[in-house]
C-alpha distance (Angstrom), angle and dihedral (degrees) to the residues before:
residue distance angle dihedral
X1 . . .
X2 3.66 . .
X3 3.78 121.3 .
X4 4.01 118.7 -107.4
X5 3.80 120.9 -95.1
X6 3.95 110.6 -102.1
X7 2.64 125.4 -108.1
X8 4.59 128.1 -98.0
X9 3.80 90.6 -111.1
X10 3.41 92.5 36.4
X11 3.89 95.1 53.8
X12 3.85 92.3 43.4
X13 4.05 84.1 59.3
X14 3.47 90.8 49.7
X15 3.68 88.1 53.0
X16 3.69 94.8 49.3
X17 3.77 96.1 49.2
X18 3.68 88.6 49.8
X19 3.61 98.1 49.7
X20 3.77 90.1 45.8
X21 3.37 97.8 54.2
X22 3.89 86.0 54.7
X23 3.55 96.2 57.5
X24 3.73 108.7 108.5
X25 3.61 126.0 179.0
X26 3.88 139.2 -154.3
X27 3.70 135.6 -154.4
X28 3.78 107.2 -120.8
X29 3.46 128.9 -140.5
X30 3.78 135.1 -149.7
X31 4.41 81.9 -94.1
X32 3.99 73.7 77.7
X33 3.57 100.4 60.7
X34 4.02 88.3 113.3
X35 3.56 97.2 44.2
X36 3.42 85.0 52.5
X37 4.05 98.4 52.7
X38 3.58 88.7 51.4
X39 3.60 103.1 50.7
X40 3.72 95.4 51.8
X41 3.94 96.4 40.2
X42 4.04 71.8 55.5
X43 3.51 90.3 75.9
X44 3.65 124.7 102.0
X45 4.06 125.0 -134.6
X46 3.83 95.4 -91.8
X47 4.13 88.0 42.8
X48 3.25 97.1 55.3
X49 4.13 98.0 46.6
X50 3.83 92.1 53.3
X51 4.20 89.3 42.5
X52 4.01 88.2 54.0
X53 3.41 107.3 16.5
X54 3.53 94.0 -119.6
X55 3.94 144.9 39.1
X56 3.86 121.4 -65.0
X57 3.57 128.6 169.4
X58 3.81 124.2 -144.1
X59 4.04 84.9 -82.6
X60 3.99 91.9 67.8
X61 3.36 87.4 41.9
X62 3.84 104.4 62.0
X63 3.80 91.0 28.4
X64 4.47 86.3 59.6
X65 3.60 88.1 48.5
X66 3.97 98.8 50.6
X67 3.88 84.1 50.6
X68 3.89 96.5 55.0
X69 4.19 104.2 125.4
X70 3.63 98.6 -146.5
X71 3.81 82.9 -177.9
X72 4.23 97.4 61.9
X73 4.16 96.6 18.0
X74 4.11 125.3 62.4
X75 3.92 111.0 -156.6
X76 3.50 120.1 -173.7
X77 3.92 133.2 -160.0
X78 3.50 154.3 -164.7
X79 3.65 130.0 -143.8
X80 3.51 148.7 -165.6
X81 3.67 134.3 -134.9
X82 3.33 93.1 -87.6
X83 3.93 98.4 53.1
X84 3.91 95.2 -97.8
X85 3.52 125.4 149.6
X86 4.07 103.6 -125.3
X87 4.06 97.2 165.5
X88 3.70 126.9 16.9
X89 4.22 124.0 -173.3
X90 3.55 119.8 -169.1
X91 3.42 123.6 -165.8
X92 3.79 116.4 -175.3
X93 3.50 131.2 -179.7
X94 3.82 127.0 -119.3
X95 3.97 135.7 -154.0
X96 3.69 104.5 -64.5
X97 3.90 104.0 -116.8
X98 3.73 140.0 168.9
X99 4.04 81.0 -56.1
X100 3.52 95.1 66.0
X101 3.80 122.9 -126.7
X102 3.65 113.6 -15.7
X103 3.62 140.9 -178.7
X104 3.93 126.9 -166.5
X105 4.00 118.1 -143.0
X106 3.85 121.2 -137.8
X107 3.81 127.7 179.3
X108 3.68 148.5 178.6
X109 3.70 132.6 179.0
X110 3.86 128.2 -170.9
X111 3.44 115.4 -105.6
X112 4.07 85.6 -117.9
X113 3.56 93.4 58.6
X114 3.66 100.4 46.1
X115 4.09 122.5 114.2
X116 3.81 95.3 43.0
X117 3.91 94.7 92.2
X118 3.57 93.8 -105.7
X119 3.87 99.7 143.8
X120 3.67 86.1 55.1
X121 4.00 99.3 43.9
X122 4.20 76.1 49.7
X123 3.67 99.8 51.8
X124 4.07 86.2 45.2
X125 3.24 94.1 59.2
X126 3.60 93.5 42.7
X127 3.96 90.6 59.9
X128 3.79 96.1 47.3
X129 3.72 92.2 56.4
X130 4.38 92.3 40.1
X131 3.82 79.7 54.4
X132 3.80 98.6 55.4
X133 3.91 88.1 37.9
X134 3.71 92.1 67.2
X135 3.75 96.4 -105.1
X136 3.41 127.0 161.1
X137 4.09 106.0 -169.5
X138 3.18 129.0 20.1
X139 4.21 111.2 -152.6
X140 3.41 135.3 -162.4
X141 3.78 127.0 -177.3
X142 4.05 120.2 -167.9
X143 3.51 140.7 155.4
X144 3.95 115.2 -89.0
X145 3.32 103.3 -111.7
X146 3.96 97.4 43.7
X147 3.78 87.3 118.6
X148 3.99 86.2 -176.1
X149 3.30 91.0 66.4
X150 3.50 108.7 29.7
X151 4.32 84.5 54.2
X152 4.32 80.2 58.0
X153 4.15 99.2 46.5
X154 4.00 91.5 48.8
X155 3.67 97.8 38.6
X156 3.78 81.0 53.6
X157 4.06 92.3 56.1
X158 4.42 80.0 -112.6
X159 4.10 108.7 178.2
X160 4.19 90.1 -124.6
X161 3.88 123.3 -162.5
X162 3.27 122.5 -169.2
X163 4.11 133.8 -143.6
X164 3.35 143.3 170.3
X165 4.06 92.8 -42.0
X166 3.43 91.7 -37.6
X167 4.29 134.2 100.3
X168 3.48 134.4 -164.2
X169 3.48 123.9 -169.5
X170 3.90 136.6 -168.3
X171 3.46 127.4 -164.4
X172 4.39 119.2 -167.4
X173 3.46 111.3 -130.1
X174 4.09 125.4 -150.4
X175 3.67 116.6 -136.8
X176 4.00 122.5 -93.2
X177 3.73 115.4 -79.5
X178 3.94 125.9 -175.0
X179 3.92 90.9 -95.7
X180 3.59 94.0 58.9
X181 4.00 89.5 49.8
X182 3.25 89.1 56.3
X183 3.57 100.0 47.5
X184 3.17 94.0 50.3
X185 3.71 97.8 45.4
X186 4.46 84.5 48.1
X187 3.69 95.3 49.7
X188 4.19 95.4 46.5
X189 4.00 88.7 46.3
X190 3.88 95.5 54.3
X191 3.61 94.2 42.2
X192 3.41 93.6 53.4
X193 3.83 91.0 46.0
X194 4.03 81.6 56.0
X195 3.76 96.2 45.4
X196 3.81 86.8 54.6
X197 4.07 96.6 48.4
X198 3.63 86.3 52.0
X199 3.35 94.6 45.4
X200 3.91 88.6 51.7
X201 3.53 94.9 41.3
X202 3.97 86.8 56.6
X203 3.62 90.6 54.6
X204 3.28 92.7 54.9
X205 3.70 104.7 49.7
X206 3.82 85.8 47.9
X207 3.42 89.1 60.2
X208 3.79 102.9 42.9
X209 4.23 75.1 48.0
X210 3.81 86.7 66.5
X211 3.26 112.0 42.0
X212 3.90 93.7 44.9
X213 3.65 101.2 72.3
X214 3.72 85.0 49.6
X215 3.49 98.5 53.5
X216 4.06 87.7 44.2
X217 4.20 81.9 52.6
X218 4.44 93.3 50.9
């Protein structure tokens, strides 16, 4: 007897888990800096006013990026085979206060790269390492009708308050526990393993790129 075909929506969620359980994501470092530029000069009009609230020209835009502190602030990525940034989360700490220690979460995906639950994968991440960096809150301030984002802070169980257009959101974090060590220690040693296979495999087909045309020309 052979099983019934599934279903179109349920092959498209079969898809999506799939691809978002392939989603792996590396912290950058400031040997990024580029990658970085060109991801957010990446961003369209609309993109860029719901990443910063407001906005910014291509000015702002390299002027944020040269001001990243890769000593206070983790940001994380995603790439594609070809090395390209598609989604970036930063998560930077502020002035510890009467909250305790607190870190706000920012993130932008390319358009390209969007529907795969990236943004989510992005902001999980992001909690797992606030958690083993002592953190108490993690923050996250958008405009209202960022429905991207919004989708991310409630599926999260995020306190939200709204005003005047804008939302702010707070999520409680529990303190670090060996599982969440290890997790995060896992997930950073198999995407770097992937970053450097794609990294190799780039090498490659730029050299197979080279010597082609010249064995075309003999």
């Amino acid at each position: 007897m052979t099983a019934p075909n599934p279903t179109p929506d349920v092959a498209r969620a079969t898809v999506a888990a799939n691809e978002r359980s392939s989603v792996l994501i590396r912290e950058l470092t400031s040997g990024d800096i580029h990658r970085l530029q060109r991801h957010f000069l990446a961003l369209g009009e609309e993109d860029r006013l719901l990443r910063f609230g407001q906005a910014v020209s291509d000015d702002v835009i390299t002027r944020y990026v040269a001001s990243l502190d890769f000593s206070r602030d983790s940001i994380f990525g995603v790439y594609d085979d070809n090395l390209a940034l598609v989604a970036v989360a930063h998560v930077a700490r502020l002035p510890e206060g009467k909250n305790g220690r607190v870190a706000e979460f920012g993130v932008s995906v390319l358009e390209s790269a969007r529907g795969r639950g990236i943004g989510s994968r992005l902001f999980e991440r992001a909690t797992i390492h606030c958690r083993n960096q002592r953190v108490d809150t993690l923050y996250m301030h958008c405009l209202s009708r960022n429905a991207r984002m919004m989708r991310i802070a409630k599926k999260a169980g995020m306190e939200i308050n709204y005003a005047y257009g804008e939302a702010d959101g707070y999520l409680s974090l529990p303190p670090a526990d060996p599982q969440s060590m290890l997790a995060e220690m896992m997930q950073e040693q198999v995407a770097a393993f992937d970053y450097a296979v794609k990294r190799q495999l780039r090498t490659t087909r730029r050299l197979f790129g080279a010597l082609l045309p010249n064995q075309r020309a003999a």
